[in-house]
N, C-alpha and C positions, 0 to 999 in steps of 0.2 A: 728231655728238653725243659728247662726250666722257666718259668713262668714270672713276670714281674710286673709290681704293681706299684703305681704313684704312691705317695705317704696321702694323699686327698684320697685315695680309695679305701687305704686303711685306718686315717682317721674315722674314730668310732666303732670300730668292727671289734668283735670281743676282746680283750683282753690287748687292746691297742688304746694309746691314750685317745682322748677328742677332739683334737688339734693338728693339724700337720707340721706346728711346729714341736709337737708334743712326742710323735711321730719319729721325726729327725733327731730329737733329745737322744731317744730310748735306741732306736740305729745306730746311732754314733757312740752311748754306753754300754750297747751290746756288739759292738765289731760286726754289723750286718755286715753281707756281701751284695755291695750299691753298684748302680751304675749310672751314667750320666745322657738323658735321653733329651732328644731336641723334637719341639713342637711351635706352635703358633704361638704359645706365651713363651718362647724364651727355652732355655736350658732348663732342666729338674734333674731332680736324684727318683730313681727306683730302686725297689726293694725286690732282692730275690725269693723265692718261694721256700728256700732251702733252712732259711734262716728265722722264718713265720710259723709260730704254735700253729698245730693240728685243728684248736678250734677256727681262729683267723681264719684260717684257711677252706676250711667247711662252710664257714660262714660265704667265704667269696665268691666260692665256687657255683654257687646258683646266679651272683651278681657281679662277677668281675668281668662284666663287660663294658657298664654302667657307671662303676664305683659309687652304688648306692645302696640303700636299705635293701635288704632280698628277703623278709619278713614277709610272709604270706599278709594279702590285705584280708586284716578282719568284716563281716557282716554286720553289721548293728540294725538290729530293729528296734522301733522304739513304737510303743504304742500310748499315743493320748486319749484320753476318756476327758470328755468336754461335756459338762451337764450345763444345762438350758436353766436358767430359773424357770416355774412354775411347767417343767417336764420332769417323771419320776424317771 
């Protein structure tokens, strides 16, 4: 079964532009295989799975549910040393 994903899910994902109109560019110079899906904004084009590099794909696979970053969240610790005048 094949899988498909807005160009707004694959805007930014590796080796896709950062745009969705950037997106559509490279679809439409690469002969994807699109399809035409209806939601609350309106008609959009999707992209089939069949026609998306291996990394894309890896990449969405944690987050294609979302169509967001799926990058583990880093920890940051940050530690301040605050000296007092007249304390050593």
């Amino acid at each position: 079964m094949d899988r498909w994903f807005s160009f707004s899910s694959l805007a930014g994902a590796p080796l896709m532009p950062k745009t969705r109109a950037g997106v559509r560019k490279k679809a439409q110079r690469e002969g994807w295989t699109l399809r035409e899906a209806t939601g609350l904004g309106g008609p959009r084009l999707e992209a089939s799975e069949v026609d998306l590099p291996a990394e894309t794909i890896a990449y969405l696979d944690g987050d294609s549910r979302k169509g967001s970053c799926n990058e583990p969240a880093m920890r940051v610790v940050i530690e301040i040393s605050i000296r007092v005048e007249g304390e050593s």
